[in-house]
N, C-alpha and C positions, 0 to 999 in steps of 0.2 A: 717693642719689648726690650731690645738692647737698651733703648735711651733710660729703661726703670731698671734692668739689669746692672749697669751703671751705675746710677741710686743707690742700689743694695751695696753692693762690693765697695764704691766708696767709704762708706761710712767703718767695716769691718775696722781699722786702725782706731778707733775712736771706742770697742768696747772689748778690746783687749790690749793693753791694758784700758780697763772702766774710767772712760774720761769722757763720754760720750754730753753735749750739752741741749737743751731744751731745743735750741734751733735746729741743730743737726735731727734730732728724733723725729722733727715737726716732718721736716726736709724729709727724712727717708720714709714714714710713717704714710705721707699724700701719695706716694710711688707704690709703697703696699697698697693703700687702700686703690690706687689704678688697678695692682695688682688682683685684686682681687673680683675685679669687677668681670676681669678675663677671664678668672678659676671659675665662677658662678652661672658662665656661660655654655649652652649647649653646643656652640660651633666652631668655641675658644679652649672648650675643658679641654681636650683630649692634644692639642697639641700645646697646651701650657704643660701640661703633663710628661709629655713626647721629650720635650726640650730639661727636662729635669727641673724646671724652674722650682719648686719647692725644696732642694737640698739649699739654696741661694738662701734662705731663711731660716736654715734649722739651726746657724753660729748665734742669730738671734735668742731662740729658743733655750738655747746651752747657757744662756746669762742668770745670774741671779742675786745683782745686782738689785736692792729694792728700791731706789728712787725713780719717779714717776717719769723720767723718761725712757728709762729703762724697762717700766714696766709697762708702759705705752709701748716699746715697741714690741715687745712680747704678745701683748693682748693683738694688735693689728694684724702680726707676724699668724698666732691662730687663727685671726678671723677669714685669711689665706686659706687655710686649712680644711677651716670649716664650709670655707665656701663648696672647697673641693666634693665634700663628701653630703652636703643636702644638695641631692639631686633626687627627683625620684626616678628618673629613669635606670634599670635595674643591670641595664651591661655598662651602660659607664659609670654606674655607682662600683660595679664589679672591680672592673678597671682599675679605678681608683684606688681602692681598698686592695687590690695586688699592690701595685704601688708602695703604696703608704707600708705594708707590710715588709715589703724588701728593704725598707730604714728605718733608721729606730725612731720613728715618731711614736712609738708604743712608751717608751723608757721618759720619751719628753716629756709625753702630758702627762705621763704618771709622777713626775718629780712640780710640776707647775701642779696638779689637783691636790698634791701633797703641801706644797709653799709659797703657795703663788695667792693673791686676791683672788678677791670672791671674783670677779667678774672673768679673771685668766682662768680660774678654776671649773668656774662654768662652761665656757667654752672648751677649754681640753676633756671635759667631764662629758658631753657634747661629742667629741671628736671620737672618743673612746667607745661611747653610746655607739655612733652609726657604725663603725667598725664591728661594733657585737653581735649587733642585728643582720650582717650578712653572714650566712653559714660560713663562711670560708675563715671572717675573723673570729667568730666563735671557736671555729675547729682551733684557729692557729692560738689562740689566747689557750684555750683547754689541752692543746698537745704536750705540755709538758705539766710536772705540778709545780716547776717553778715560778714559771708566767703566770699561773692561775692562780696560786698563793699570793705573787706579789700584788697584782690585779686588786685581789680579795681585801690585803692587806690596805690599802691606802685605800681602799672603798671603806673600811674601817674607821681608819684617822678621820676620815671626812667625816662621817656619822658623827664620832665624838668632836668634831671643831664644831659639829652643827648645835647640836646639845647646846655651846656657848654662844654660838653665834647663827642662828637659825633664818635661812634662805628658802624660798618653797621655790625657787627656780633651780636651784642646786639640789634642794631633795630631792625633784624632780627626776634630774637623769642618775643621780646615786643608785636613786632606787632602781631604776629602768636597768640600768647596768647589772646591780645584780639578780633581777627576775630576766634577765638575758642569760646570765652567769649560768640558772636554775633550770633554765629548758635543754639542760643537755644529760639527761637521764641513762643513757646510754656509755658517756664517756668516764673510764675507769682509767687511774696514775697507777706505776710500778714504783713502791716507795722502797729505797732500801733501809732498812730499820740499823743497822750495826756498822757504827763510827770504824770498825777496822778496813770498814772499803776504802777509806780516803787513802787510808796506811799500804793500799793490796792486799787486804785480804778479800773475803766472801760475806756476806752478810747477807739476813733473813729479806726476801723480798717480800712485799706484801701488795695486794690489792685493794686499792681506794675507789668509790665511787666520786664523783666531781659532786656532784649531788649534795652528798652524806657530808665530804671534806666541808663544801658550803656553810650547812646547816650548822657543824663545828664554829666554826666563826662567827657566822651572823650577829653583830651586835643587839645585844639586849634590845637597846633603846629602839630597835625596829619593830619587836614584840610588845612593848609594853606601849603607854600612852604618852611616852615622850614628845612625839612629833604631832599628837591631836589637834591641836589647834594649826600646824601648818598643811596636815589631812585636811581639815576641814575645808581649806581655801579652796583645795586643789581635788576635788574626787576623781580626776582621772589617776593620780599617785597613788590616791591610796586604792584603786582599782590593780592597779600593778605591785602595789604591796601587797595585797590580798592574793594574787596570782604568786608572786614568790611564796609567801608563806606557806601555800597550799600546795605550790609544786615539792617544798621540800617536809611536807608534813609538820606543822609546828604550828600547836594550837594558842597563840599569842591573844591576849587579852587584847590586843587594838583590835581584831577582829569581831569582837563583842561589844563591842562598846554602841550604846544605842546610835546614836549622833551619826553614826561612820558605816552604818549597814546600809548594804546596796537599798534606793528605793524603790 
């Protein structure tokens, strides 16, 4: 692991300043994908983990740089990542997801789902996904309404990039993410409504449902028949479309639509 530890740190002077060249990328890009082969592993996860090896990758991740070696290594850099958290074994997936929680790989893949290729997007999209699915990132993504807005937010942009450019692998975890968002019925934000707290003074508190705040956002195009024909490919999506919709009460015309009813 030192000799690909190596690998990684070498190359750092090459993408700051961004001068990094097609061979270099190839060169550090074969070390990740070693990489990775260790994060995927049941008797490897936990002391890849131990040793911090994933912060070794996150100067990667910080680039945004679009030329495609740049964006190669980006994508490999996630696939590290992702390796980490498809497991289904549920205390080292826990593990894990502590982990990942303690550094901002939250901020990352939310800026890479935001600007990143379809395929970097996917996988952070992905990354973001299995994180939701365990209570604990649920809880920590819904503990503030900043995180959950911003979360919400780029789950947003995404919808509308899809509208033009339409992925049924990317709808896929969009959606999952936010009928993840929606199963948390219970969790209520303290909003302060009056601009003179910034100043010191007091302002009106109020109480939000996560739920309600959701439902506020939800892009249109998730209710109407925007996304039909990429429903159609996929009935398990729109299976988890139909569960958001419903957990947050929103009686959406995709819902009706003959084509798209359970059979």
């Amino acid at each position: 692991m030192s000799a690909l530890l190596q690998e990684v740190v070498a190359i750092y002077p090459a993408i700051m300043p961004a001068n990094l060249t097609a061979a270099q990328s190839n060169r550090v890009c074969n070390a990740l994908a070693l990489m990775q082969c260790v994060a995927s592993h049941r008797e490897t996860r936990g002391p890849f983990l131990h040793a911090h090896i994933p912060l070794y990758l996150y100067p990667f991740l910080h680039t945004t740089k679009i030329s495609r070696s740049f964006e190669y290594l980006r994508l490999t850099s996630l696939g590290v990542i992702g390796a980490l958290v498809k497991t289904d074994d549920k205390e080292q997936l826990l593990v894990v997801i502590n982990f990942l929680l303690s550094t901002e790989i939250i901020p990352l893949c939310l800026r890479i789902m935001e600007q990143g290729t379809e395929l970097s997007k996917t996988v952070a999209t992905f990354i973001l996904q299995k994180i939701l699915l365990d209570d604990t990132g649920l809880l920590y993504i819904c503990q503030t309404y900043e995180r959950f807005s911003h979360v919400a937010m780029i789950l947003g942009k995404m919808v509308m990039k899809l509208t033009r450019e339409p992925s049924v692998r990317l709808l896929k975890h969009v959606v999952r993410c936010y009928s993840r968002l929606s199963d948390n019925p219970s969790m209520i934000f303290s909003l302060t409504l009056d601009a003179r707290v910034a100043q010191g003074g007091t302002g009106q508190n109020v109480k939000v449902r996560a739920q309600q705040a959701l439902k506020q956002c939800l892009p249109d195009q998730l209710k109407d028949l925007t996304f039909k024909s990429l429903l159609k490919e996929d009935p398990s999506t729109m299976n988890w479309l139909r569960q958001l919709l419903n957990n947050l009460e929103i009686d959406g015309a995709i819902l009706h639509d003959e084509e798209l009813l359970p059979k």
